[in-house]
CHARMM internal coordinates of N, CA and C (Angstrom, degrees):
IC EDIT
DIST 1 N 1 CA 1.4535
DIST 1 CA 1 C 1.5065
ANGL 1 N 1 CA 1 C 112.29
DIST 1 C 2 N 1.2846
ANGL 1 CA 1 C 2 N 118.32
DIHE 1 N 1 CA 1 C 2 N -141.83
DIST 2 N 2 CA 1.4324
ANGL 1 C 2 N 2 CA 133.05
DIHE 1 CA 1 C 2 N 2 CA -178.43
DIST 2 CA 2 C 1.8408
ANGL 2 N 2 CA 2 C 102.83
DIHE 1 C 2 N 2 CA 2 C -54.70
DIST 2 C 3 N 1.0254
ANGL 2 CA 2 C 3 N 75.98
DIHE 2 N 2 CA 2 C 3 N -53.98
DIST 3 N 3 CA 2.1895
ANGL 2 C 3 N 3 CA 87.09
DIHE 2 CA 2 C 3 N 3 CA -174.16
DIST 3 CA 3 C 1.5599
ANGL 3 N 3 CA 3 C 104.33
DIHE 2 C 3 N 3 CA 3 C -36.57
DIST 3 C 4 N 1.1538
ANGL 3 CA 3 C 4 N 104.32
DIHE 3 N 3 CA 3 C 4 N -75.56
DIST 4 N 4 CA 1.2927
ANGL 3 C 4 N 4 CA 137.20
DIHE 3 CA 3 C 4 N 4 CA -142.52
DIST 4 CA 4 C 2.1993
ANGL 4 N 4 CA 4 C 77.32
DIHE 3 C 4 N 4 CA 4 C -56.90
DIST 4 C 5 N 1.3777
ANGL 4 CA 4 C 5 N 98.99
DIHE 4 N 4 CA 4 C 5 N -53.53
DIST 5 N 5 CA 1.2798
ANGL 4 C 5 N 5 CA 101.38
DIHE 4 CA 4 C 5 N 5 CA -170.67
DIST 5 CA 5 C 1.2722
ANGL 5 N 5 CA 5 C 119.24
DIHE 4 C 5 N 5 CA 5 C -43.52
DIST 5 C 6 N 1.6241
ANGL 5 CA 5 C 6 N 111.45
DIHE 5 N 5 CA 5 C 6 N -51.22
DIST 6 N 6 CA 1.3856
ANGL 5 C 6 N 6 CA 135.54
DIHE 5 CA 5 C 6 N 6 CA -172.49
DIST 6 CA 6 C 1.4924
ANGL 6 N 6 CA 6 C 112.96
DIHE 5 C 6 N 6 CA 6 C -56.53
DIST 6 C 7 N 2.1884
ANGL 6 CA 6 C 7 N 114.70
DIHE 6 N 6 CA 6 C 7 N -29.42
DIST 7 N 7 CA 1.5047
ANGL 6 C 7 N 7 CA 105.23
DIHE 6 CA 6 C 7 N 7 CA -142.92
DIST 7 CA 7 C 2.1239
ANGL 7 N 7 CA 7 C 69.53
DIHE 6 C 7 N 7 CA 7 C -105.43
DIST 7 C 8 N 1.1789
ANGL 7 CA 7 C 8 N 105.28
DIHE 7 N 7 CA 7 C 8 N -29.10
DIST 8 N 8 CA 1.7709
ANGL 7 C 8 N 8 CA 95.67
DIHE 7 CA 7 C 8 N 8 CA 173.09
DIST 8 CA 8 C 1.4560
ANGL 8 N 8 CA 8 C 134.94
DIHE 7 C 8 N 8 CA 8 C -56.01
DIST 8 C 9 N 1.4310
ANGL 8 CA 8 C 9 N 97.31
DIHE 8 N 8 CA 8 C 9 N -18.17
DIST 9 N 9 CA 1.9483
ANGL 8 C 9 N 9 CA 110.92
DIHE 8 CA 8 C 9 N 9 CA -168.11
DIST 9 CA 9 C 1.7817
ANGL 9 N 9 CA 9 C 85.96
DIHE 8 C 9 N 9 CA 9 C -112.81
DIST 9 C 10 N 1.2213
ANGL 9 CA 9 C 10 N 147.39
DIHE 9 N 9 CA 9 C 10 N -26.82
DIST 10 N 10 CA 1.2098
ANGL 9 C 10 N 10 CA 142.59
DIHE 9 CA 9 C 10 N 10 CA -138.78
DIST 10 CA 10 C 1.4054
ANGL 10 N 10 CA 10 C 125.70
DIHE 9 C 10 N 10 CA 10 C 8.76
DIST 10 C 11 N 1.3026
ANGL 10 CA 10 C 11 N 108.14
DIHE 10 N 10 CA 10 C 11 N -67.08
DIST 11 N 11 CA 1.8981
ANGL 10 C 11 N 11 CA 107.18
DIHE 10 CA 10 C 11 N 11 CA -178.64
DIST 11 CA 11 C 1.0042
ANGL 11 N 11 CA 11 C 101.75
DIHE 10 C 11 N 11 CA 11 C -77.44
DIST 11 C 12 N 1.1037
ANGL 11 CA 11 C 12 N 131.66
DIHE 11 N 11 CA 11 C 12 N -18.59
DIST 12 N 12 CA 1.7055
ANGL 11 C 12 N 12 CA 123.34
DIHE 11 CA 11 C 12 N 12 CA -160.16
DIST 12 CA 12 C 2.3564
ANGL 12 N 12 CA 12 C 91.58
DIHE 11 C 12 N 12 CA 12 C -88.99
DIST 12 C 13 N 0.8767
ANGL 12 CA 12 C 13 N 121.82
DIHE 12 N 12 CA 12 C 13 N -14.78
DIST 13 N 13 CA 1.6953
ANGL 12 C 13 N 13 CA 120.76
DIHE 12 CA 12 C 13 N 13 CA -156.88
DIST 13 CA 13 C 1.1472
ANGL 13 N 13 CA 13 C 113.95
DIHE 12 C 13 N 13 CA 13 C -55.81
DIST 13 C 14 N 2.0460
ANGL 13 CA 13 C 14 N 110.75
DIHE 13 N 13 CA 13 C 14 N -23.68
DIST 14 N 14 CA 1.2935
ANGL 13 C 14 N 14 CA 124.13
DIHE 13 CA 13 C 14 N 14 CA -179.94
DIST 14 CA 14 C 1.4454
ANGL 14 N 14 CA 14 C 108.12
DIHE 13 C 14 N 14 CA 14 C -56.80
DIST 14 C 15 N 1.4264
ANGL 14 CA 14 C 15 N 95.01
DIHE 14 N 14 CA 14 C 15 N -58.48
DIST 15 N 15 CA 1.5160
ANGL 14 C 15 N 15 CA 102.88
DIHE 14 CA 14 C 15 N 15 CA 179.40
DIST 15 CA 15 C 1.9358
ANGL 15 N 15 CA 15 C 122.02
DIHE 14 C 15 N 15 CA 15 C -55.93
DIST 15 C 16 N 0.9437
ANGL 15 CA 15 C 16 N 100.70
DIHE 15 N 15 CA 15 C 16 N -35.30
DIST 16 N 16 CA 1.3189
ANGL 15 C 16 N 16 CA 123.36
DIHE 15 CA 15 C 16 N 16 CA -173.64
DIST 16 CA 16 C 2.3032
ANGL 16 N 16 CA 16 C 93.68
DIHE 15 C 16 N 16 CA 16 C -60.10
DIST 16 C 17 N 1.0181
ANGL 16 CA 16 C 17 N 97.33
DIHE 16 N 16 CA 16 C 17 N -56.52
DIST 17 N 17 CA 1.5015
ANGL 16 C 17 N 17 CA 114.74
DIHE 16 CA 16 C 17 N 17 CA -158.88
DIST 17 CA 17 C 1.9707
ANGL 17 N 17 CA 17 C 77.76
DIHE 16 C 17 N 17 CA 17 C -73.81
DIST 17 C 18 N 1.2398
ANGL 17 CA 17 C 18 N 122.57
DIHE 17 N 17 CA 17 C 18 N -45.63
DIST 18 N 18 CA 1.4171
ANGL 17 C 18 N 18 CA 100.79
DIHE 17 CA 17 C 18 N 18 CA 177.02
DIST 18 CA 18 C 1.5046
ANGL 18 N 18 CA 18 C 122.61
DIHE 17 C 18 N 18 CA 18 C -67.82
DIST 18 C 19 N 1.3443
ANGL 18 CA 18 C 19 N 124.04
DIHE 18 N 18 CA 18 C 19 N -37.69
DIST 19 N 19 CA 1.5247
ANGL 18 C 19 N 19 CA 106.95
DIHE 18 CA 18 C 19 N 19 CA 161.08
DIST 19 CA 19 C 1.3949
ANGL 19 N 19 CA 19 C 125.92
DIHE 18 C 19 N 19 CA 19 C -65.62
DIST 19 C 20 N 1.1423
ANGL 19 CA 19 C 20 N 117.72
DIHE 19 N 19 CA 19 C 20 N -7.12
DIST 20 N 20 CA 1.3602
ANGL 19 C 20 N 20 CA 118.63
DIHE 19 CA 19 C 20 N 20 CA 164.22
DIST 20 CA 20 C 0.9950
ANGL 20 N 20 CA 20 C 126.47
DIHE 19 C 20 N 20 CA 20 C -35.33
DIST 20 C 21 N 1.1382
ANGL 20 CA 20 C 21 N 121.29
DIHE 20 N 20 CA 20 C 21 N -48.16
DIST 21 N 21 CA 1.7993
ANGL 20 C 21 N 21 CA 155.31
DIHE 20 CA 20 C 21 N 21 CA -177.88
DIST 21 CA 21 C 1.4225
ANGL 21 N 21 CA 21 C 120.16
DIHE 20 C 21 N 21 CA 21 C -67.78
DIST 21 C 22 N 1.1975
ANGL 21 CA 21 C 22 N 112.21
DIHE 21 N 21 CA 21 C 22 N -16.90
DIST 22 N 22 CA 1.5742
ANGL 21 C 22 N 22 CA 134.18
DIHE 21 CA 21 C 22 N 22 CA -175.88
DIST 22 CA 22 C 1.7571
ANGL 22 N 22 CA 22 C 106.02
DIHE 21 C 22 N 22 CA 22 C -81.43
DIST 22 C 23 N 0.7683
ANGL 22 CA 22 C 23 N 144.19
DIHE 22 N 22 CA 22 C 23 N 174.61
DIST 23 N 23 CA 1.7014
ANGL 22 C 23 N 23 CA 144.48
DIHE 22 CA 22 C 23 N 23 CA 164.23
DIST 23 CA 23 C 1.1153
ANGL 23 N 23 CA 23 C 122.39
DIHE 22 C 23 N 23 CA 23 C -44.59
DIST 23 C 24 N 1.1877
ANGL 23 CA 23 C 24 N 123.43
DIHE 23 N 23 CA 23 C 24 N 154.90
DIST 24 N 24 CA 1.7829
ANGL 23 C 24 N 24 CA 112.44
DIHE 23 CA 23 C 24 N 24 CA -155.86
DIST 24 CA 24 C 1.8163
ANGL 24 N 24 CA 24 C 80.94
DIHE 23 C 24 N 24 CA 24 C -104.35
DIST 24 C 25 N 1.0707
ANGL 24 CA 24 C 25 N 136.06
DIHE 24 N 24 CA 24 C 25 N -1.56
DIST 25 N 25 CA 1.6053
ANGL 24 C 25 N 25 CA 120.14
DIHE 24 CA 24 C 25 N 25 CA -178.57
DIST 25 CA 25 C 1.4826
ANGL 25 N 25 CA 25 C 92.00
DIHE 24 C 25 N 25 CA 25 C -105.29
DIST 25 C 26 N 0.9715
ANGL 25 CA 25 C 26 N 123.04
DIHE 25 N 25 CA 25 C 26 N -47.17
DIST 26 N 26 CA 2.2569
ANGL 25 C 26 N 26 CA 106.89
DIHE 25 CA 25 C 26 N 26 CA 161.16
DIST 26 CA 26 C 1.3426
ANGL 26 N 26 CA 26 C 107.17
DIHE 25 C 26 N 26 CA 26 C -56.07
DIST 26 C 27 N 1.1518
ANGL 26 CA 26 C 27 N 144.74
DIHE 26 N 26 CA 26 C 27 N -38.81
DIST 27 N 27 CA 1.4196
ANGL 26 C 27 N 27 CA 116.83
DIHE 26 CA 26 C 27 N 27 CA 166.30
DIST 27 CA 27 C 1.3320
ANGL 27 N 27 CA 27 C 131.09
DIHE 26 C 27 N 27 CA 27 C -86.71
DIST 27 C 28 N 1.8114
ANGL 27 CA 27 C 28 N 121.44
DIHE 27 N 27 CA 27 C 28 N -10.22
DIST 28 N 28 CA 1.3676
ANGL 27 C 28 N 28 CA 121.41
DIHE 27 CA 27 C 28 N 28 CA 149.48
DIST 28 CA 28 C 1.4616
ANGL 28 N 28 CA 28 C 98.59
DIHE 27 C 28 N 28 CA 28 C -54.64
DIST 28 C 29 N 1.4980
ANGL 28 CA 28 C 29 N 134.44
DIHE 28 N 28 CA 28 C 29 N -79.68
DIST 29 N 29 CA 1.3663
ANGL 28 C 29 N 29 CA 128.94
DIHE 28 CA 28 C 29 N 29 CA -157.76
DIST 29 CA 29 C 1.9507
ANGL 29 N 29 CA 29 C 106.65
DIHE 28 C 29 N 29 CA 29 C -49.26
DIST 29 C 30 N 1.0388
ANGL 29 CA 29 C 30 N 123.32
DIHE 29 N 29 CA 29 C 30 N -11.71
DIST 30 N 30 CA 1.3559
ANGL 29 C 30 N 30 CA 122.78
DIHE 29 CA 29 C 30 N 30 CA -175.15
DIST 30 CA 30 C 1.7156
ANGL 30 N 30 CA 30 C 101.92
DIHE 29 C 30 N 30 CA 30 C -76.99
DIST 30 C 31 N 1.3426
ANGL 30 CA 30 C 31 N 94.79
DIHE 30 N 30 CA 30 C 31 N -78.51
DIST 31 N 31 CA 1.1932
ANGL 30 C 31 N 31 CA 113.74
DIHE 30 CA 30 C 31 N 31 CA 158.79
DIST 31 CA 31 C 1.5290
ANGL 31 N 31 CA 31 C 151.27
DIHE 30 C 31 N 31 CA 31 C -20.61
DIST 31 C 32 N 1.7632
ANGL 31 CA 31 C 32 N 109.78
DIHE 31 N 31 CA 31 C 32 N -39.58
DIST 32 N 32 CA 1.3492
ANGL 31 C 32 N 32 CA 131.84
DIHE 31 CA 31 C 32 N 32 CA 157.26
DIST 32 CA 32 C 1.5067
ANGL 32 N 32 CA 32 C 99.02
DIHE 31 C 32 N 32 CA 32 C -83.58
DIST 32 C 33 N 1.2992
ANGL 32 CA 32 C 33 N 138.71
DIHE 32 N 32 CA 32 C 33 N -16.44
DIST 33 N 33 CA 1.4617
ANGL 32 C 33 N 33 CA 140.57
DIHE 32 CA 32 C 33 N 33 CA -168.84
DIST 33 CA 33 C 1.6563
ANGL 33 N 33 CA 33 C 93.50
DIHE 32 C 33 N 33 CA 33 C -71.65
DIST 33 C 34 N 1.9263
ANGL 33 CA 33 C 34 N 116.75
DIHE 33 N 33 CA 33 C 34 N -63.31
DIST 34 N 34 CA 0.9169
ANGL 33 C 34 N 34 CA 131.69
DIHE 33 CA 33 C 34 N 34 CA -135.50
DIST 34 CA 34 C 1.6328
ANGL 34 N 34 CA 34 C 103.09
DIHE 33 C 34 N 34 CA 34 C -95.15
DIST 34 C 35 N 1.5927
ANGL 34 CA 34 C 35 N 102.52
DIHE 34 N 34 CA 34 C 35 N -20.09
DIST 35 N 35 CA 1.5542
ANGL 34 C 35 N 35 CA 127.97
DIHE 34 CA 34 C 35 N 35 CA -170.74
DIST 35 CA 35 C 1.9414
ANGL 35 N 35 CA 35 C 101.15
DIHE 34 C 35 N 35 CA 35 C -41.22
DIST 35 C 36 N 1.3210
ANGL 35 CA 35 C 36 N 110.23
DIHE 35 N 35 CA 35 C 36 N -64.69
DIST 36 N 36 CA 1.4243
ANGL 35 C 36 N 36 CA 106.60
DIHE 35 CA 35 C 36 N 36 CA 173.21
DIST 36 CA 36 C 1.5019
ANGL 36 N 36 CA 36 C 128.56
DIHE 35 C 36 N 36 CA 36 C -38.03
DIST 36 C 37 N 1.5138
ANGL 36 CA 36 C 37 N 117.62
DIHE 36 N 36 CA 36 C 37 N -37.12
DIST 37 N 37 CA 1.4686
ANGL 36 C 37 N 37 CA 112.91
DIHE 36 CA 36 C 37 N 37 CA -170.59
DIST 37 CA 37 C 1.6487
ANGL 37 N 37 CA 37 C 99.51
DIHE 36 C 37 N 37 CA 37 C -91.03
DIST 37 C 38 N 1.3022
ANGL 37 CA 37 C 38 N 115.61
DIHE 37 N 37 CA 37 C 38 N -19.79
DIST 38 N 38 CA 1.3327
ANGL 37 C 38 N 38 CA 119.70
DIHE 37 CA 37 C 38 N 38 CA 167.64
DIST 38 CA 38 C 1.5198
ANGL 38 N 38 CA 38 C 123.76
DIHE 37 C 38 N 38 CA 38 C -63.38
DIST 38 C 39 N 1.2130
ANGL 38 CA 38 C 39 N 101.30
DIHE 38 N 38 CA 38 C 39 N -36.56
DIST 39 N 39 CA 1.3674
ANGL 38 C 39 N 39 CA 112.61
DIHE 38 CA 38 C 39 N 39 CA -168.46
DIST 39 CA 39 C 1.6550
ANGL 39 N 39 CA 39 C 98.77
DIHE 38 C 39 N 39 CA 39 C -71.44
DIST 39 C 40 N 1.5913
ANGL 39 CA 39 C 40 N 97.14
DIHE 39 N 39 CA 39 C 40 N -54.70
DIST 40 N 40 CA 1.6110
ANGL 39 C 40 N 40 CA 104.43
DIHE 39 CA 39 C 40 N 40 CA -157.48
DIST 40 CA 40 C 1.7702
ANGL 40 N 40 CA 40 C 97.69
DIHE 39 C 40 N 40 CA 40 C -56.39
DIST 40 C 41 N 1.5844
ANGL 40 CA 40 C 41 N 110.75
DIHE 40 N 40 CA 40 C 41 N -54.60
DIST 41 N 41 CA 1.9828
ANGL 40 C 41 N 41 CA 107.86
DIHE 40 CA 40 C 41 N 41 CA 170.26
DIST 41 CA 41 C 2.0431
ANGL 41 N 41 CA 41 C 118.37
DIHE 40 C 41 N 41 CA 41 C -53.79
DIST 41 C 42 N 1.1805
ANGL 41 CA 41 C 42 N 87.10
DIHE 41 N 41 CA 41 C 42 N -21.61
DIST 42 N 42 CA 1.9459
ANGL 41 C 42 N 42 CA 80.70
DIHE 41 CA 41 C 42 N 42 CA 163.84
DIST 42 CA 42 C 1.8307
ANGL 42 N 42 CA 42 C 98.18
DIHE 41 C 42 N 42 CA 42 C -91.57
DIST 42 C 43 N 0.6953
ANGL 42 CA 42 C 43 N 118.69
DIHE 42 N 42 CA 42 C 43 N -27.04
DIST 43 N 43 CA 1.8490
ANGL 42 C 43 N 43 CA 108.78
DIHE 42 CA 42 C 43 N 43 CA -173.56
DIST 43 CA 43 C 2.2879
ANGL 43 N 43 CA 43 C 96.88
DIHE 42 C 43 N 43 CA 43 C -70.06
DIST 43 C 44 N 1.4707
ANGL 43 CA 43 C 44 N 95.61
DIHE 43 N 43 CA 43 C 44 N -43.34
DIST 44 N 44 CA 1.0587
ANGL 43 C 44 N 44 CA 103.72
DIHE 43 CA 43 C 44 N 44 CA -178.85
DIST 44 CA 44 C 1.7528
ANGL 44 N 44 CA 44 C 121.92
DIHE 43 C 44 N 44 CA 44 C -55.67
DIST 44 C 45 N 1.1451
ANGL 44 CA 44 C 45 N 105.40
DIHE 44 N 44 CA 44 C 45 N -50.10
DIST 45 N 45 CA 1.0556
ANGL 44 C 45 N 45 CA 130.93
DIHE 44 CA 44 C 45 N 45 CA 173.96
DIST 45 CA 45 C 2.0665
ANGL 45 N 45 CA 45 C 105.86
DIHE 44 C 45 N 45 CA 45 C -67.33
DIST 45 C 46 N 0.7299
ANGL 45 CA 45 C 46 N 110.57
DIHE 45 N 45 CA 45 C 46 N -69.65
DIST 46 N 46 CA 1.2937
ANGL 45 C 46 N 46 CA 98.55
DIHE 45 CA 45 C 46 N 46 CA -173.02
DIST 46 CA 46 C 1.5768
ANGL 46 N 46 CA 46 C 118.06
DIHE 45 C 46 N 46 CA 46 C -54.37
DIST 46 C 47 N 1.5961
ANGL 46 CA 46 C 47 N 107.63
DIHE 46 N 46 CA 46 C 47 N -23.64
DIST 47 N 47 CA 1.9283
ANGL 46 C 47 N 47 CA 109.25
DIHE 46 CA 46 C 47 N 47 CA 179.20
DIST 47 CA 47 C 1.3685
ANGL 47 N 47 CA 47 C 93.00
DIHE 46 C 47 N 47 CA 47 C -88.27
DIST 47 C 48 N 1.1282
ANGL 47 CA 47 C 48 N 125.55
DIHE 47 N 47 CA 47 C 48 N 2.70
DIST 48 N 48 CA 1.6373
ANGL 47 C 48 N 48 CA 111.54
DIHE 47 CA 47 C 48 N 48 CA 151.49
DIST 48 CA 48 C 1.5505
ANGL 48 N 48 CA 48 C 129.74
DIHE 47 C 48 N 48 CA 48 C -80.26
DIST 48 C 49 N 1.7699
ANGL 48 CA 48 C 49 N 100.13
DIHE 48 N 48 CA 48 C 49 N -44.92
DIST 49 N 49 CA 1.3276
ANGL 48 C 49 N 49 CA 106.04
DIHE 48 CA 48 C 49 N 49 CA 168.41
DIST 49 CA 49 C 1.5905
ANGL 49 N 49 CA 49 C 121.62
DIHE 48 C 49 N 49 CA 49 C -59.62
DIST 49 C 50 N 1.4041
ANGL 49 CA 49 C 50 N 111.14
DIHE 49 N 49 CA 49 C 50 N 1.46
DIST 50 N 50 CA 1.8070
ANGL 49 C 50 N 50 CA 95.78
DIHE 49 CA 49 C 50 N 50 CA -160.83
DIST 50 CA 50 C 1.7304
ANGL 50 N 50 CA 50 C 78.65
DIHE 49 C 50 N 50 CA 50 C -113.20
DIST 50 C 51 N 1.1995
ANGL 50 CA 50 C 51 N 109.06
DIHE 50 N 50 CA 50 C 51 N -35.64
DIST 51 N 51 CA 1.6582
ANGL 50 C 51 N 51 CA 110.25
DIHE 50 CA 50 C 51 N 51 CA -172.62
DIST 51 CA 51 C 1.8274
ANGL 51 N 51 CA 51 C 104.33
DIHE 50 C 51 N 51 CA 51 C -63.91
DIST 51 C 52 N 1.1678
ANGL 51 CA 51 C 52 N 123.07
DIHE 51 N 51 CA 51 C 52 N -22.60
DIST 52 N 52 CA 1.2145
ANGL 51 C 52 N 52 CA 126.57
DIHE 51 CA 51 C 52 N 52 CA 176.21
DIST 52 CA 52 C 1.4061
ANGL 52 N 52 CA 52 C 108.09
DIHE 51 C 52 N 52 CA 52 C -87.65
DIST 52 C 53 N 1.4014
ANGL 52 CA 52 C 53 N 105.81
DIHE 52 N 52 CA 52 C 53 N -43.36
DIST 53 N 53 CA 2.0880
ANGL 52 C 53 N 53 CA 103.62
DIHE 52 CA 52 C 53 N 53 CA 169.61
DIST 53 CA 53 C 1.1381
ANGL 53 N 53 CA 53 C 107.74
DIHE 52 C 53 N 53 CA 53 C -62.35
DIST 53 C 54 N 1.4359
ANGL 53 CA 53 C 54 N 128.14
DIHE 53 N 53 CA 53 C 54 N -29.54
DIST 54 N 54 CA 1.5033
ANGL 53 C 54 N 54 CA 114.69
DIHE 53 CA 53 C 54 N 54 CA -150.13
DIST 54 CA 54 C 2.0970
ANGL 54 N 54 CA 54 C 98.13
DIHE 53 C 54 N 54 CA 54 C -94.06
DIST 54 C 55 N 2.0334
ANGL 54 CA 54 C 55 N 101.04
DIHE 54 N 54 CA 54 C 55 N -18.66
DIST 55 N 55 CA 1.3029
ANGL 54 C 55 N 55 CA 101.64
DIHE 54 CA 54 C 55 N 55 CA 166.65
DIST 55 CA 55 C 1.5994
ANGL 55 N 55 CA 55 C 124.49
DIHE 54 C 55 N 55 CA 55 C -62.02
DIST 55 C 56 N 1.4735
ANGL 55 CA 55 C 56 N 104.48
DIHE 55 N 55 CA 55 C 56 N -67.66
DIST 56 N 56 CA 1.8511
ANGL 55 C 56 N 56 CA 112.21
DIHE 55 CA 55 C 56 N 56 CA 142.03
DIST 56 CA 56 C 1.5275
ANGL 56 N 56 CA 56 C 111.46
DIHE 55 C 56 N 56 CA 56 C 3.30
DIST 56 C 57 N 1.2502
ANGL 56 CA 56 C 57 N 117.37
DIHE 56 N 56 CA 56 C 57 N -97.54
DIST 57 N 57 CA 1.2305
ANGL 56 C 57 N 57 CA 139.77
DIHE 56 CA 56 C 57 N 57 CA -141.51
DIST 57 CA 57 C 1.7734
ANGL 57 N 57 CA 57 C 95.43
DIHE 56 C 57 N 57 CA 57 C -59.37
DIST 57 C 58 N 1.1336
ANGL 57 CA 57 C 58 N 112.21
DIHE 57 N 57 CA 57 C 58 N -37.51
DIST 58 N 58 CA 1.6496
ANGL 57 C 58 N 58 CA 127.88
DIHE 57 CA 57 C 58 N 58 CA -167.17
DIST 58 CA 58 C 1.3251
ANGL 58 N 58 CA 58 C 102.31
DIHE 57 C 58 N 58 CA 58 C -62.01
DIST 58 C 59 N 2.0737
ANGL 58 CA 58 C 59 N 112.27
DIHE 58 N 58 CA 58 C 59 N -69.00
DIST 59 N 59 CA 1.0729
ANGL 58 C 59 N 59 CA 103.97
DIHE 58 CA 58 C 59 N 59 CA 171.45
DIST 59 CA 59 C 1.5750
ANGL 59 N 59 CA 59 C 126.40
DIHE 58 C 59 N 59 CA 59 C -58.83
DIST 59 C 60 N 1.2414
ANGL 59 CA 59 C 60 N 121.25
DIHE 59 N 59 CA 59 C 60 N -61.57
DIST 60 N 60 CA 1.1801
ANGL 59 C 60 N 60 CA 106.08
DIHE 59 CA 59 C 60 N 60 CA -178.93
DIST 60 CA 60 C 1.8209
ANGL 60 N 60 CA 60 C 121.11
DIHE 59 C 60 N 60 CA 60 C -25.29
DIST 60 C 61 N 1.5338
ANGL 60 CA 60 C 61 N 119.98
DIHE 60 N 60 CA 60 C 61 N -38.16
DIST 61 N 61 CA 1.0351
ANGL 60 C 61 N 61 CA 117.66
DIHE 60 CA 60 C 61 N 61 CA -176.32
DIST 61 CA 61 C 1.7473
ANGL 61 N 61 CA 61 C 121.96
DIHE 60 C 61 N 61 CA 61 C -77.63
DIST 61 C 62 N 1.5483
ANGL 61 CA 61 C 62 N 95.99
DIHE 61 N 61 CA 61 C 62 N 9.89
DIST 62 N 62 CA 1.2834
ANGL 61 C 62 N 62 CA 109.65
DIHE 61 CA 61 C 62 N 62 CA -157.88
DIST 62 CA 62 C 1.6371
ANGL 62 N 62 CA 62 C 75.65
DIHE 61 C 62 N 62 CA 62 C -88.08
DIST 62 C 63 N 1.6428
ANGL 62 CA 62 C 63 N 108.61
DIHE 62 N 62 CA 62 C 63 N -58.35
DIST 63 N 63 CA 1.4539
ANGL 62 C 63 N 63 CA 113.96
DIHE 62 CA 62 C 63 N 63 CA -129.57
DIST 63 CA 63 C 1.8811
ANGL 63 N 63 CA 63 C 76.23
DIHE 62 C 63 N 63 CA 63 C -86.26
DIST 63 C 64 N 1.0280
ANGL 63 CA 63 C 64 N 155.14
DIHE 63 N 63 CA 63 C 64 N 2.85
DIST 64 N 64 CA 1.3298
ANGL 63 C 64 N 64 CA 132.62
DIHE 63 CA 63 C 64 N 64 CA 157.06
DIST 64 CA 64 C 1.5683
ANGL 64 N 64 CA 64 C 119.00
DIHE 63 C 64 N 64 CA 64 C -68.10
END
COOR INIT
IC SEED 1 N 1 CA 1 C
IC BUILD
């Protein structure tokens, strides 16, 4: 959501939290604009998290 948005842009969030304020169909159209590069760094991000669980999960099964 918003978070995730805010902790990805960091300095920029001020700004971010000021278009907020603008029309909610300029910030859908912003938003569906930007949705792809978001998506593709959450796709990115998550085949990291599973590649790091799936490291986890291995050892742990080592050390039982």
């Amino acid at each position: 959501g918003r978070n995730e948005q805010s902790i990805s842009l960091g300095s920029s969030s001020k700004q971010c939290r000021r278009r907020n304020r603008r029309s909610a169909a300029e910030e859908d159209l912003r938003l569906r604009r930007s949705s792809g590069l978001r998506q593709r760094r959450k796709a990115g991000a998550a085949a990291a998290n599973r590649g790091k669980a799936e490291h986890e999960g291995r050892e742990a099964k080592g050390r039982e």
